[in-house]
C-alpha positions in Angstrom: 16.6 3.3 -17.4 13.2 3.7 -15.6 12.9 5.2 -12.2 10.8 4.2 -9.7 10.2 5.9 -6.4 9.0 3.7 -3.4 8.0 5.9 -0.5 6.5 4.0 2.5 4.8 4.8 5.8 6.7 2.9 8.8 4.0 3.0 10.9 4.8 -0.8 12.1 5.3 -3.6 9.2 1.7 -3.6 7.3 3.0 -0.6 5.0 5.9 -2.7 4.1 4.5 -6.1 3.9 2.1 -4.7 1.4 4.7 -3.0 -0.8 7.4 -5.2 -0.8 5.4 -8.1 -2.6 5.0 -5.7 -5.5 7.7 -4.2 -5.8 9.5 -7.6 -6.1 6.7 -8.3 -9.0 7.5 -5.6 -10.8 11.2 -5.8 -10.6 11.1 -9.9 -11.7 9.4 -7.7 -15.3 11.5 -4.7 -15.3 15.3 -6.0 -14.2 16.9 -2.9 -15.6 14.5 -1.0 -13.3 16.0 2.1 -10.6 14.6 1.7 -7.6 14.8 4.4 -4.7 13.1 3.8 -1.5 12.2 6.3 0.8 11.3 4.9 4.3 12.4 5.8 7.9 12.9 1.3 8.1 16.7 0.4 8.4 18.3 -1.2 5.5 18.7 -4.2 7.1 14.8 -4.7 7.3 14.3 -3.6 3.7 16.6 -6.5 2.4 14.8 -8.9 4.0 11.6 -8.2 2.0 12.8 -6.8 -1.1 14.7 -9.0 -3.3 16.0 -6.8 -5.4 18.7 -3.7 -5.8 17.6 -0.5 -4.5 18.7 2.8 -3.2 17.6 3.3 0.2 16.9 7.2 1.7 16.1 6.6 5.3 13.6 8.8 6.1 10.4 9.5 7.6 7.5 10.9 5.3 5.0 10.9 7.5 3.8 9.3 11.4 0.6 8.1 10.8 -0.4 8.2 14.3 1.8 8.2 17.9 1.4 5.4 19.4 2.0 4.1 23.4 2.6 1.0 22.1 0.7 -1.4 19.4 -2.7 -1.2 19.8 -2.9 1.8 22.0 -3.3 5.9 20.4 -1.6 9.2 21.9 -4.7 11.5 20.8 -3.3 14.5 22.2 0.2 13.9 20.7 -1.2 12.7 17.2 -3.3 16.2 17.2 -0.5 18.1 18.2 2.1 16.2 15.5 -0.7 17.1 12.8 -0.7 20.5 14.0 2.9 20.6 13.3 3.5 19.4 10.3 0.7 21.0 8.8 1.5 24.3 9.8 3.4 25.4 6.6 2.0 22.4 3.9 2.3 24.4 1.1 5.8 25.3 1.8 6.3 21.7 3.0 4.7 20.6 -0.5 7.2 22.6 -2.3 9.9 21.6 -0.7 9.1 18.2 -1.0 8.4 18.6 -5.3 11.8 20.3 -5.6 13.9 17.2 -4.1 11.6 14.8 -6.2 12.5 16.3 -9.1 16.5 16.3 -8.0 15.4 12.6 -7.8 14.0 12.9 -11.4 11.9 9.4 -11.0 9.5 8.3 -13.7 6.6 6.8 -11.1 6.3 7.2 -7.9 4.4 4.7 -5.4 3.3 5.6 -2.5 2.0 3.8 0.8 0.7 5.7 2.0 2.7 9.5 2.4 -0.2 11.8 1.3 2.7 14.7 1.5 4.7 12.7 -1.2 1.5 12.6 -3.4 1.0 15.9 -3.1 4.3 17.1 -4.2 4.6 14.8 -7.1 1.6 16.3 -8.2 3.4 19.4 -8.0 6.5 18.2 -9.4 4.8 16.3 -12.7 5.2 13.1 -12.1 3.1 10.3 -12.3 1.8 8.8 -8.7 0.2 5.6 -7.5 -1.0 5.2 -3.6 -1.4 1.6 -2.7 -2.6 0.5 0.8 -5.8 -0.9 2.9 -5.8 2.6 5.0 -5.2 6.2 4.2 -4.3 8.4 6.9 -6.8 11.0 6.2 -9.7 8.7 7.0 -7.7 7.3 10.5 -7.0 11.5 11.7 -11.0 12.4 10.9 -11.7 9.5 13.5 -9.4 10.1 16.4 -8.9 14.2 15.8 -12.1 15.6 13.4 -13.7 17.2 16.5 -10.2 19.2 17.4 -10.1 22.6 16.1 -8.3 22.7 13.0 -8.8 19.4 11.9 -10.7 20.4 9.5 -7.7 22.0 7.2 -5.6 19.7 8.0 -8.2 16.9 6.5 -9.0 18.7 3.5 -5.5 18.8 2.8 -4.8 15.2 3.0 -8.1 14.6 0.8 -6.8 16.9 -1.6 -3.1 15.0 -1.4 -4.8 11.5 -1.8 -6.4 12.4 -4.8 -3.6 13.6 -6.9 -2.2 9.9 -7.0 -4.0 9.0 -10.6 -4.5 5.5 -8.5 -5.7 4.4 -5.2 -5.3 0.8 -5.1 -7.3 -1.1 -2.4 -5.5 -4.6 -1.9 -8.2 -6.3 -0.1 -9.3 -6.4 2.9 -9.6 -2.6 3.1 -11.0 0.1 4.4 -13.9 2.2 3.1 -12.8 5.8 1.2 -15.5 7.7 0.4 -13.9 10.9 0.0 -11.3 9.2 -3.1 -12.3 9.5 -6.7 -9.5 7.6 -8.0 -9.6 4.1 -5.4 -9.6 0.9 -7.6 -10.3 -2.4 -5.3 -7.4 -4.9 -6.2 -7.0 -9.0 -4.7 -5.5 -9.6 -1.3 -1.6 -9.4 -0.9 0.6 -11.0 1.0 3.9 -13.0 1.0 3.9 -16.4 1.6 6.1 -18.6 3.7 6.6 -22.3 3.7 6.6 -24.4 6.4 10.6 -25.1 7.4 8.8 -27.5 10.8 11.7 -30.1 10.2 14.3 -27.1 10.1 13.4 -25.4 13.1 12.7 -28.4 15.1 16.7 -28.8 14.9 16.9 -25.9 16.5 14.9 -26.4 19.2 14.6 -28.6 22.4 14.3 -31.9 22.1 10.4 -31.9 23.1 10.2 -29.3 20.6 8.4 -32.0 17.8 5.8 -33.2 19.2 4.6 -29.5 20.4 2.2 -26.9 19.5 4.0 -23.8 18.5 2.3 -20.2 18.7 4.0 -17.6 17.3 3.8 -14.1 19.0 4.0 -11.5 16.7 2.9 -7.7 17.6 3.5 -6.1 14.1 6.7 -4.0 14.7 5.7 -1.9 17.3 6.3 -2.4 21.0 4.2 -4.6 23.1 6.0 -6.8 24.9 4.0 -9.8 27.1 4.6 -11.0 30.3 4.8 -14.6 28.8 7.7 -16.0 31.7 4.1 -15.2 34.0 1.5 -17.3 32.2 1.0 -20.9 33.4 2.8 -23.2 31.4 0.4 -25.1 29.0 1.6 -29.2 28.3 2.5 -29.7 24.6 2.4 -26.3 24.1 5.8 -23.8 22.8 5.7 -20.1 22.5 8.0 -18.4 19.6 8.8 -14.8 21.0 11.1 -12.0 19.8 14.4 -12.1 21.1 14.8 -9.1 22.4 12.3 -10.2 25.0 14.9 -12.1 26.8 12.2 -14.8 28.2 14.3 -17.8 29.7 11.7 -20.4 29.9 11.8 -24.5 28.5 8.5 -23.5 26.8 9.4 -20.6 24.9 12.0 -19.9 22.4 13.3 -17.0 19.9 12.3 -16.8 16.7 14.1 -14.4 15.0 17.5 -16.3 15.6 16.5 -19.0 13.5 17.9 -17.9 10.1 14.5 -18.3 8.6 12.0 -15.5 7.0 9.4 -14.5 9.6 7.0 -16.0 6.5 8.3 -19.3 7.0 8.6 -19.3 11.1 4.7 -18.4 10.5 3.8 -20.9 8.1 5.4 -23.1 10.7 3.4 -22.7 13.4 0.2 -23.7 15.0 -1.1 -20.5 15.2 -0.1 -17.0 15.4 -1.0 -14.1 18.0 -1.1 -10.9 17.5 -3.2 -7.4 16.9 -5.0 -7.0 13.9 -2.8 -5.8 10.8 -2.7 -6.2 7.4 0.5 -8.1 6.9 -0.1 -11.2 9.5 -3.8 -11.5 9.0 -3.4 -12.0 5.3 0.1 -13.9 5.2 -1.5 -16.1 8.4 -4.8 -16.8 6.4 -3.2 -17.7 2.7 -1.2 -20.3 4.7 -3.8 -21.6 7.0 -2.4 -20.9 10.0 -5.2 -20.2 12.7 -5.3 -16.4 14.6 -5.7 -14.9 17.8 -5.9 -11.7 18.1 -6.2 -8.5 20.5 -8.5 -6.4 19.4 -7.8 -2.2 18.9 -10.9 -1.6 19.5 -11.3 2.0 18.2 -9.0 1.6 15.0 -11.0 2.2 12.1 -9.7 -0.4 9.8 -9.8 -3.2 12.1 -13.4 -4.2 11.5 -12.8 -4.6 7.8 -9.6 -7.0 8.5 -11.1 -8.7 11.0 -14.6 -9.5 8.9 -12.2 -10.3 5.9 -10.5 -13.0 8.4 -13.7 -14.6 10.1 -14.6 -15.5 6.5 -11.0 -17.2 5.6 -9.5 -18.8 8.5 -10.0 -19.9 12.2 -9.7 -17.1 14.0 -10.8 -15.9 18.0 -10.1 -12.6 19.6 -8.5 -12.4 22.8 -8.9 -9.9 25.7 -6.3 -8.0 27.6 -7.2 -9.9 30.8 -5.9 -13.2 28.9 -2.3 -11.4 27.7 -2.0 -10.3 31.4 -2.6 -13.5 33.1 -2.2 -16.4 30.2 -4.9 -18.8 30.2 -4.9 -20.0 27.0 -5.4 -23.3 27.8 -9.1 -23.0 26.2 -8.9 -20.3 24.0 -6.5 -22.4 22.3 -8.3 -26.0 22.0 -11.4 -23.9 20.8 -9.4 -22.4 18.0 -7.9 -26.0 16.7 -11.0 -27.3 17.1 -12.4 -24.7 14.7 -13.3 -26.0 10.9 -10.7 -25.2 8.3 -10.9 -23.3 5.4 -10.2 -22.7 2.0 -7.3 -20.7 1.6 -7.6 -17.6 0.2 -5.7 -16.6 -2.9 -3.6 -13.7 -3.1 -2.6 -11.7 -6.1 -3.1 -8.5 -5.5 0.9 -7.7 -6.2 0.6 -9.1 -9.5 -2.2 -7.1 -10.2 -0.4 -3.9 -8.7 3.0 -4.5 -10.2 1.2 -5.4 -14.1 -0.6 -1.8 -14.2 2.7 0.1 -12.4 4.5 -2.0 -15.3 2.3 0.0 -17.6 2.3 3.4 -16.4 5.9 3.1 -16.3 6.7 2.0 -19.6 
């Protein structure tokens, strides 16, 4: 039986929401496959995207960068973290080979752990990085000028470029410093509209409403949506956990549906910009707002990718402090529709892991 090691940055839902899709792929070819995933994301979430049997090792890889909350970077605490775990990589490498090869997989597939590419490098075995980012190019940006950085970004250049592939599912970012990237379609997992479904679960009013689904991408950043004015013929769907007890606005992760199909379902979507609900919000149709990162260096690739496939408008802070939507929102229904944008970027990835695997 073939092994497959999944190892996967939780650094919010993107990493995950781009693996998932393909690892789903190439288990629908392979059914006899192993699978062991490697991820500091409870079990709980993993079954929800992955619909197949696995062995889950909860643990964290790698931190991509500390965050205060969604959008917002620690500098000084990234830099020191880097410091940190860089202070004995080649030990840290060797560590890491030896329990890979107690885990004696045939392929592993990374996105994006550069310290697991590293050690199966070390440890013989095959390696494929998949993602739109790398973390090498995101420290240069916030931490080159820091003293030091300069090992540490060698060594996650070096890292990257022991995975025999670096596949790019569109929209990605530039990596110049990568010999082995190799550009691949979009991917993203797509819901279907359950409208009907959820409109049983709702109030009454709910049906003849606009609904706008709030969605963050896994990290903290909660709104202060019971403040904004309310907005006629329009609902908000909002994470439970935010404990908002308004006629307007309503849970959506209570409603026994895929957050894929709550999405698909809606109006529109806000949220910061992130792999997973760009591309999952533009192959449905479902029109964007979004707060911009500002300084995050992959956001102007996802963002130019979605200006060319879906009505989309970015929002300011000043608008998620005091809520008026009211315009922002009949300007971005009033925006021309598109054609949907095609994604098969997991087949792609799960036909040549299929491959190297066999």
């Amino acid at each position: 039986m073939a092994h497959l090691l999944v190892d996967i940055s939780f650094h919010g839902f993107g990493h995950l929401s781009q693996t998932a899709p393909v690892v789903n792929a190439l288990a629908a070819q392979r059914p006899d496959l192993q699978i062991t995933v490697r991820c500091a994301a409870s079990t709980e979430l993993l079954n929800q995207r992955l619909h197949c049997k696995f062995t889950h090792i909860q643990l964290a890889l790698d931190f991509g960068m500390k965050m205060a909350n969604a959008v917002d970077v620690l500098l000084p605490e990234s830099m020191q973290a880097y410091r940190a775990f860089h202070a004995d990589w080649q030990e840290k490498v060797a560590r890491e080979a030896e329990w890979m090869r107690t885990l004696q997989p045939d392929l592993l597939l990374a996105n994006v752990p550069y310290l697991s590419l590293a050690a199966a490098k070390l440890a013989g075995v095959p390696a494929v990085a998949l993602c739109s980012l790398d973390w090498a190019d995101i420290f240069q940006h916030y931490c080159g000028a820091e003293e030091g950085a300069a090992t540490i970004h060698r060594q996650m250049v070096e890292a990257y470029n022991c995975a025999g592939y670096f596949l790019q599912p569109q929209p990605a970012m530039r990596m110049p410093e990568f010999f082995n990237t190799r550009q691949i379609s979009p991917i993203a997992r797509l819901g279907k509209s359950q409208r009907e479904r959820i409109v049983a679960r709702l109030p009454p009013s709910a049906g003849a409403e606009k609904w706008v689904l709030i969605a963050m991408g896994g990290m903290d950043f909660r709104l202060p949506v019971e403040n904004w004015p309310r907005l006629p013929g329009v609902r908000w769907l909002v994470p439970s956990t935010w404990n908002i007890v308004r006629e307007d606005v309503s849970a959506f992760d209570i409603l026994d549906l895929s957050f894929q199909d709550v999405l698909a379902s809606c109006d529109a979507v806000l949220t910061k910009p992130g792999y997973g609900t760009f591309t999952e919000a533009a192959c449905c149709g479902v029109p964007v707002l979004y707060v911009s990162r500002h300084d995050w260096p992959e956001e102007p690739f996802l963002v130019q990718w979605l200006e060319c496939n879906v009505a989309c408008l970015e929002v300011t802070r000043e608008v998620l402090q005091t809520g008026a939507w009211g315009e922002l929102l009949l300007e971005l229904w009033a925006l021309p529709c598109y054609e949907l944008p095609v994604a098969r970027g997991e087949k792609q990835a799960a036909d040549l892991l299929g491959k190297l695997i066999a």
